[in-house]
matplotlib code that plots the C-alpha trace (Angstrom):
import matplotlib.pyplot as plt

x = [5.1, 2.5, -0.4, -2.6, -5.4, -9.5, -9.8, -12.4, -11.1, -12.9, -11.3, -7.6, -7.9, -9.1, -6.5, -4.1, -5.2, -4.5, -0.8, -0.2, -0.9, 0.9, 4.1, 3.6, 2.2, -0.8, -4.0, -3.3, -5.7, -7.2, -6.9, -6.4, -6.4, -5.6, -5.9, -3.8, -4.7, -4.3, -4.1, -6.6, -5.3, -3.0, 0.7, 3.6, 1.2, 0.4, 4.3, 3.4, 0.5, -1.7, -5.0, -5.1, -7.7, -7.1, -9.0, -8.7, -8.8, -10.2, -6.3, -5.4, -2.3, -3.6, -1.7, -2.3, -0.9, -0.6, 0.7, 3.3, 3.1, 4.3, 5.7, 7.4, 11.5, 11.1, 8.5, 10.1, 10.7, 8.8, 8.5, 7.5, 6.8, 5.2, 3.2, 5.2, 8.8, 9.5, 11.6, 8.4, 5.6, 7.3, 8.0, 11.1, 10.7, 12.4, 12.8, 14.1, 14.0, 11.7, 14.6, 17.1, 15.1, 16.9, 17.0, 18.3, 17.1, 15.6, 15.8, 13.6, 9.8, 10.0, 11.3, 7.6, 6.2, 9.0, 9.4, 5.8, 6.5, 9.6, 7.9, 5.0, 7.4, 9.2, 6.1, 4.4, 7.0, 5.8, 2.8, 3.9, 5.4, 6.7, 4.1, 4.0, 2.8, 2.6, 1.2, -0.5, -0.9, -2.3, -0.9, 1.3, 4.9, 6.8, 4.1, 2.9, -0.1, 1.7, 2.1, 4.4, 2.0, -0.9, 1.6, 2.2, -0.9, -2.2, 0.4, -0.8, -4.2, -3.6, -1.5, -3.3, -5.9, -4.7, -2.2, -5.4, -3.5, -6.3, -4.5, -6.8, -6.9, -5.3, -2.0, -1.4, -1.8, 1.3, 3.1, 3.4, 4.7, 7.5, 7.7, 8.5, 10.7, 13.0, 13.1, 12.3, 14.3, 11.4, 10.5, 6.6, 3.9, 0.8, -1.4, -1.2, -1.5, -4.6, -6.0, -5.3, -7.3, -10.1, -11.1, -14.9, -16.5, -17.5, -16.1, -12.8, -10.6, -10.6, -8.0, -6.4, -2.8, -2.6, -5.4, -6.0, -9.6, -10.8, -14.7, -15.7, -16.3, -18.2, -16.7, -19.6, -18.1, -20.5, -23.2, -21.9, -20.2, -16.7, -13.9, -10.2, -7.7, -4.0, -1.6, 1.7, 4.7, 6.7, 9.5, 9.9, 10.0, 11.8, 11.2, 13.9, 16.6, 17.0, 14.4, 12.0, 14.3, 15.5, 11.8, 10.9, 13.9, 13.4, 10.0, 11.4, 13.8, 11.5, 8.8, 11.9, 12.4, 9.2, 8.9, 6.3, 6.2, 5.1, 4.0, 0.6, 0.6, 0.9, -2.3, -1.7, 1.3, 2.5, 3.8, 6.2, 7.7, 10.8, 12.1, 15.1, 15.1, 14.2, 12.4, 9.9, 8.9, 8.7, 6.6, 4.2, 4.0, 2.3, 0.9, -1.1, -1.7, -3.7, -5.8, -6.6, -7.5, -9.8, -11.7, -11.5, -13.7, -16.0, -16.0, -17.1, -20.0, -21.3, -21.3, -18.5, -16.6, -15.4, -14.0, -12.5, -10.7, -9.5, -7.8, -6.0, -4.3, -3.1, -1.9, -0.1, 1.8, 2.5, 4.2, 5.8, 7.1, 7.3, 7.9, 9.8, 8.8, 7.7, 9.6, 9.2, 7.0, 4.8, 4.5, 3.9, 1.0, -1.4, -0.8, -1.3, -4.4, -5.5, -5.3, -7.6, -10.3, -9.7, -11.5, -8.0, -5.0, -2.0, 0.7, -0.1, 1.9, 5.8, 7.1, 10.3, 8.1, 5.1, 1.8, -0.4, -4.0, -7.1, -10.5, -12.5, -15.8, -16.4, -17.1, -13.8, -11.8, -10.5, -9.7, -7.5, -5.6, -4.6, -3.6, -1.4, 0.3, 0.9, 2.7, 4.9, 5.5, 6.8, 8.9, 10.2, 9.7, 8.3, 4.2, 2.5, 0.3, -3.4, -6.4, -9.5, -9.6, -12.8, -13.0, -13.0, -13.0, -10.3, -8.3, -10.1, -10.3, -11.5]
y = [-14.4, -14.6, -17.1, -17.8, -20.1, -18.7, -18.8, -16.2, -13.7, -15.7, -19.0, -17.0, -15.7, -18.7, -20.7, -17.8, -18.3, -21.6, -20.9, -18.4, -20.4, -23.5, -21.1, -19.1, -20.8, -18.7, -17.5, -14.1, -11.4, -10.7, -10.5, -7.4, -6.6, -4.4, -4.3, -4.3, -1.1, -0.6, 3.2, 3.9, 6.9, 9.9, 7.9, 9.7, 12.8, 12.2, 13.6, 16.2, 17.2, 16.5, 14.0, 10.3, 8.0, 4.7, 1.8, -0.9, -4.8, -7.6, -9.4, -8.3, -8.8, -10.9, -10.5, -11.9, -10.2, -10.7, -8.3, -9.7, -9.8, -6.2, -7.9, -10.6, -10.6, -10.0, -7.3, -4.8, -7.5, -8.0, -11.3, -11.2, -14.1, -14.7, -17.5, -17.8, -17.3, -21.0, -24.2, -26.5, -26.0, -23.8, -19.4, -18.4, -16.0, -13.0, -11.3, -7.9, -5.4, -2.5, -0.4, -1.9, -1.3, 0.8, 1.5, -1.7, -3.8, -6.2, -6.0, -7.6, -7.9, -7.7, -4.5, -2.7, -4.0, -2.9, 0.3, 1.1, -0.4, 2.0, 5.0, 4.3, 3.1, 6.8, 9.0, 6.8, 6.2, 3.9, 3.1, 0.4, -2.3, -5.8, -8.3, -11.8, -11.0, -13.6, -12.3, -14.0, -12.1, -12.4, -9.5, -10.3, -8.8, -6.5, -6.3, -2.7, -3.3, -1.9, -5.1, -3.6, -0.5, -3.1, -5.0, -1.4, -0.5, -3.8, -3.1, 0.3, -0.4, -3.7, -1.6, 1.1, -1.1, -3.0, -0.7, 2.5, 4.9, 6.8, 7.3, 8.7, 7.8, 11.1, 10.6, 6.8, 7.3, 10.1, 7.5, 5.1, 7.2, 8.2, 4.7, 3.8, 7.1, 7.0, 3.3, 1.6, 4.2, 4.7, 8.2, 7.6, 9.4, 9.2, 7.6, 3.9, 4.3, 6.2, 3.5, 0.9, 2.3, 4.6, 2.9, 1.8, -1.3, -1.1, 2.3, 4.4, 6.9, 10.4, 11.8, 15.2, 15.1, 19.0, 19.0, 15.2, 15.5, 12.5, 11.3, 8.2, 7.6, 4.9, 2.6, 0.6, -2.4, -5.4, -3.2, -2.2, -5.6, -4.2, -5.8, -4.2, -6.7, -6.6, -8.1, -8.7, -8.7, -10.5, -8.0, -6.7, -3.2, -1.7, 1.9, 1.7, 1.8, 5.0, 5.9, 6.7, 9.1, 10.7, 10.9, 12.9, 14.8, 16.3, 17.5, 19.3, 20.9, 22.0, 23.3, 25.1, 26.9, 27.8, 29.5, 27.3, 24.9, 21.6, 21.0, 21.4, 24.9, 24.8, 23.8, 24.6, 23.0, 25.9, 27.6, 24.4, 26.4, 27.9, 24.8, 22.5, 19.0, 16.0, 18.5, 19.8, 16.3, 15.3, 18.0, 18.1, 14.4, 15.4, 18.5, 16.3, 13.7, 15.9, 16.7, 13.5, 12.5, 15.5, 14.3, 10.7, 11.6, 13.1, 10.6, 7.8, 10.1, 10.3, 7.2, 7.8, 4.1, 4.7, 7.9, 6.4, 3.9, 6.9, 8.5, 5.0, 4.6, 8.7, 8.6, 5.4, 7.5, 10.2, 8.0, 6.3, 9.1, 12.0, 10.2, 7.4, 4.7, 1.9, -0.8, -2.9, -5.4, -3.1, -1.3, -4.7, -6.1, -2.3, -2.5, -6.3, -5.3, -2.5, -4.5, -6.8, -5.1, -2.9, 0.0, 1.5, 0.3, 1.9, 0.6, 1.3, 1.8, 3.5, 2.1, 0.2, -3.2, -4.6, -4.4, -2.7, -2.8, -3.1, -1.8, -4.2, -6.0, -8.9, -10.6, -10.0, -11.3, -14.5, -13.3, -10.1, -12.6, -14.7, -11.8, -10.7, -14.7, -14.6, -11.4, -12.3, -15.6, -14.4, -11.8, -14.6, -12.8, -14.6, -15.7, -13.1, -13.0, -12.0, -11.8, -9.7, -7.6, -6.0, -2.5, -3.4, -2.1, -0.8, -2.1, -3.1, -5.9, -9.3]
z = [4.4, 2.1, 2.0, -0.6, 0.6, -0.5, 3.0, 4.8, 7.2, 10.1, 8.8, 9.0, 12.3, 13.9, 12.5, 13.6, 17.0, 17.2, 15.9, 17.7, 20.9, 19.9, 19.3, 22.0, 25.0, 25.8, 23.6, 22.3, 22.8, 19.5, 15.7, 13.8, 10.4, 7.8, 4.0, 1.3, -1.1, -4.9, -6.0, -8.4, -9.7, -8.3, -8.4, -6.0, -5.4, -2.0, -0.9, -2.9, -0.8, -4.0, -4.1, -4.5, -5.2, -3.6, -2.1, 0.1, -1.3, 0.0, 0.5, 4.4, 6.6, 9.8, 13.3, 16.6, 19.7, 23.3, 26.2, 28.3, 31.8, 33.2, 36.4, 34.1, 33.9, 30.2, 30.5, 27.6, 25.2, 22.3, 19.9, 16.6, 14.0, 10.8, 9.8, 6.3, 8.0, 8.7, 7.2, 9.1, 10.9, 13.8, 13.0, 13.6, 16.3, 16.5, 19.9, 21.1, 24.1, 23.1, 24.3, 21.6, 18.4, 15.6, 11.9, 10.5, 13.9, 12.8, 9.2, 6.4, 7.3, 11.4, 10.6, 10.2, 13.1, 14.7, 13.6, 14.6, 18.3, 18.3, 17.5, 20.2, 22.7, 22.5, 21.6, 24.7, 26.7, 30.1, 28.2, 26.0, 26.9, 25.6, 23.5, 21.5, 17.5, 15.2, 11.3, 8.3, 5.3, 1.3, 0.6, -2.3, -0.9, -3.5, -6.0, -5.7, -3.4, 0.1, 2.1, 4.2, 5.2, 5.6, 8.2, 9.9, 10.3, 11.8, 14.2, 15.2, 15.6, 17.3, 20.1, 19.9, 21.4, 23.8, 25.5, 25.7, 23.7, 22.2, 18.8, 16.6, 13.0, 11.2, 13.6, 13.4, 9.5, 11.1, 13.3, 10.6, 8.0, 10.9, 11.4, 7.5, 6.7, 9.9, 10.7, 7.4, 5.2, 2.6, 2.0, 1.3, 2.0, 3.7, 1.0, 1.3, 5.6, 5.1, 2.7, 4.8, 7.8, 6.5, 3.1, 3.5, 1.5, -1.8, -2.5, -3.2, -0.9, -2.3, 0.1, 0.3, 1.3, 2.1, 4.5, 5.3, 4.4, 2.7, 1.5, 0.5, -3.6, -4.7, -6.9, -8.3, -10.1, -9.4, -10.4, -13.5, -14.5, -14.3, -12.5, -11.4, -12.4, -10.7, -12.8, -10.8, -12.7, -10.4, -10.9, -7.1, -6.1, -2.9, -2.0, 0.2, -3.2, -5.0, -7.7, -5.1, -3.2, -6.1, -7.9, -4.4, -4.5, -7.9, -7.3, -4.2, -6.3, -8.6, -6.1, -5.0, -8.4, -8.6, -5.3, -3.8, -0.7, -3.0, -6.3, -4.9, -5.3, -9.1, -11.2, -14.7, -16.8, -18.5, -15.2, -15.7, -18.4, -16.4, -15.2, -16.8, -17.6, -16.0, -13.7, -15.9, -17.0, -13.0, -12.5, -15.2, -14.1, -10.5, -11.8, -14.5, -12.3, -9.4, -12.4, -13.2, -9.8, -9.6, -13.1, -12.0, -8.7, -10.8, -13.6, -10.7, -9.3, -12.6, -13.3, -16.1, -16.1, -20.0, -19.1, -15.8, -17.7, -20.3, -17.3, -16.0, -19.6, -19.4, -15.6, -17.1, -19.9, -17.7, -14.9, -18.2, -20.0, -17.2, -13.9, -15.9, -12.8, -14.9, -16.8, -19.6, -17.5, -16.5, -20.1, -21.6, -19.1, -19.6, -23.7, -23.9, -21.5, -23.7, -26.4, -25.4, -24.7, -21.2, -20.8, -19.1, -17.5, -15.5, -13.1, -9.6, -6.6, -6.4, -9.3, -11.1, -10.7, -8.9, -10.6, -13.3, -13.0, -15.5, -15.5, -17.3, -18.1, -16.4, -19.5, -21.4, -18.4, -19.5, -23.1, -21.2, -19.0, -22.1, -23.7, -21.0, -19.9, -24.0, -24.5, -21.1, -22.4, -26.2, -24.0, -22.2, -18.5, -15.4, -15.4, -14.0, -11.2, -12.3, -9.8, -9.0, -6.2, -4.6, -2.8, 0.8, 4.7, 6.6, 9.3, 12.7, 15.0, 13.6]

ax = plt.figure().add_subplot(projection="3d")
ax.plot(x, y, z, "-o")
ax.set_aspect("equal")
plt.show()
C-alpha cells in the first residue's frame, strides 16, 4: 500500500478524491493526513517513560472518509480500502459492522484503521458510527519509519473530526496506543503517535514520556547543509513477533529489581550494578540512551551538528551491543555510512530490520550512498532503499 510517485500532498489528495468516488459512489468528506516519523535519537525509551527525540518526515499516509447515512440499513458498517491493495485499478474493499471488530478482525493493514474505529466506537459508544475510508500512503511499510502509526493516526484525527468528538491531542496519542497494544498486539509506546500528530515543520520532537510534555527543537539542516539520510534495509520488522515483547519485558523485570516503577527512575549506570545478565545490558541500554537524548537536545540548541552526529553512532552501539535489536543489515549500512564520511549514523525505529539513518553533508551524499549500495552488494543482501527525508508537520486535514 505504498506509493512512490514525487507527487505533492495537494496532487495526492485530489487524485484520492477522485478514487475514492469512483470506488465508492459519493465524494468523501475530506483528506487527512499524517506523517511518517524517524526517531532521531532515544530508541525503546518512550515505554520506559524516558525522552525521545523524533520528527515528523515529509512521506504521509493519505485517507479519504465519508460518514454513512445514519438512517441507512448499513448504518454501523464500515469499509475500508487502500489505494495499493488491488490486482487492477479497483481496492479491494473490506467491510465490517462496527460491532464485529476484534483482535485479528481484519488482519494485515485494515487492521489499524480498525482498531482505532474499535476503540472510539466503545470509548464513544452512539457517537460513532459506520464510514467509507480509502488510504494512500509513501510511507515505506516495515522499514522502521511507523507506517502503521501514521495510518492510525490519520484515522483518529479524520474521526475525530467528522463525528465532533473533541479528542484532544494528549489522549488520541492514548487511544492509539490502546488501539495498537490490545487490537494490533504490539506492545509500543507512545512515541511514534505523538510524532505523527504534534511534530512541527522544520524542527524535532523533544517529548517526555513520564509527563507527556513535549517542546519543539529545531533541527536546522538546510541551513547548515546537512541532510538525514534513511537507508532502508529491506529486511522487514514486525513488532507484533517476539523481540519487542521480550526487550519490554526485561526492562520491567529489571525496574522491578531495582525497586522502581520504570527505568526512568534510574539516572546513573552504576546503580545497574546489582542486576544479572542480559538485564544489566538492557538497562544500561535505556539508562544511557535518556542521556543521550538529554545531550542531543542540547547539542541542536547549540548549534552542535558534529557532536549530534557523535551521539547517533553511540545510541547505535548501545542498541547494538546492549539492546541487541539490530542485525547485520543494519550494522553494515551505519559503518559503510561512517565510513564514508557521515558525521553519525544509528538504526532507528524498534529494531531486528527496517532502517538506519545518516547525518550528513549535503555534499558527501552521493559518495555515502555508493558506499552503502557497494557494501550491500559484496554482502550479497537486497538493494537498499536510500532517500532524504525533511522535518515536517503533523497530521491535520489537507
Amino acid at each position: 500500500m505504498i506509493r512512490h510517485e514525487h507527487h505533492t500532498i495537494e496532487q495526492r489528495a485530489r487524485r484520492l478524491h477522485e478514487r475514492f468516488e469512483a470506488l465508492y459512489g459519493h465524494r468523501p468528506e475530506g483528506v487527512w493526513q499524517a506523517p511518517g516519523r524517524v526517531n532521531l535519537i532515544g530508541e525503546h525509551t518512550d515505554y520506559n517513560l524516558g525522552y525521545v527525540l523524533p520528527f515528523a518526515i515529509d512521506r504521509q499516509t493519505l485517507i479519504a472518509v465519508r460518514r454513512v447515512d445514519p438512517d441507512a440499513a448499513h448504518a454501523d458498517e464500515i469499509a475500508l480500502a487502500s489505494t495499493m491493495d488491488a490486482s487492477g485499478d479497483v481496492p479491494e474493499v473490506t467491510r465490517m459492522r462496527l460491532a464485529d471488530l476484534a483482535p485479528g478482525t481484519p488482519g494485515g493493514w485494515a487492521a489499524y484503521p480498525a482498531a482505532v474505529s474499535h476503540v472510539l466506537a466503545t470509548e464513544y459508544a452512539g457517537r460513532i458510527c459506520g464510514f467509507d475510508l480509502l488510504v494512500d500512503s509513501t510511507v515505506p511499510v516495515g522499514s522502521g519509519l511507523s507506517s502503521s502509526h501514521a495510518l492510525e493516526v490519520a484515522t483518529i484525527v479524520a474521526l475525530n473530526e467528522l463525528f465532533h468528538l473533541g479528542i484532544d491531542a494528549e489522549r488520541m496519542v492514548r487511544l492509539t496506543q490502546r488501539a495498537e497494544n490490545d487490537f494490533v498486539g504490539a506492545p509500543t509506546g507512545i512515541m511514534d503517535q505523538s510524532a505523527s500528530l504534534l511534530s512541527q515543520a522544520g524542527h524535532a520532537l523533544f517529548l517526555d514520556c513520564r509527563s507527556f510534555a513535549s517542546r519543539a527543537v529545531p533541527l536546522p539542516l538546510t541551513a547548515r547543509g546537512l541532510n538525514v539520510l534513511v537507508i532502508d534495509t529491506r529486511v522487514a520488522h514486525a513488532l507484533v513477533d517476539g523481540g519487542y515483547a521480550q526487550r519490554r519485558a526485561s526492562c520491567e523485570a529489571a525496574a522491578a529489581r531495582l525497586g522502581v516503577s520504570s527505568l526512568r527512575e534510574i539516572d546513573e549506570v552504576h546503580l545497574l550494578d546489582e542486576l544479572v545478565e542480559p538485564l544489566r545490558r538492557r538497562a544500561r541500554h535505556i539508562v544511557s540512551e535518556n542521556g543521550r537524548v538529554l545531550r542531543t537536545v542540547q547539542a541542536l540548541e547549540c548549534g552542535d551538528l558534529n557532536l549530534v552526529g557523535q551521539l547517533l553512532t553511540e545510541s547505535h552501539a548501545s542498541m547494538r551491543d546492549d539492546y541487541e535489536i539490530s542485525c547485520p543489515e543494519l550494522d553494515l549500512a551505519v559503518s559503510s555510512a561512517l565510513d564514508a564520511g557521515a558525521l553519525g549514523a544509528r538504526m532507528t525505529g524498534g529494531g531486528f530490520g527496517g532502517s538506519a539513518i545518516a547525518l550528513i553533508d549535503e555534499s558527501v551524499r552521493p559518495q555515502v550512498e555508493s558506499a552503502i549500495r557497494r557494501a550491500f552488494d559484496r554482502a550479497g543482501y537486497a538493494e537498499p532503499g536510500i532517500f532524504v527525508v525533511a522535518p515536517a508537520q503533523g497530521a491535520g486535514r489537507v
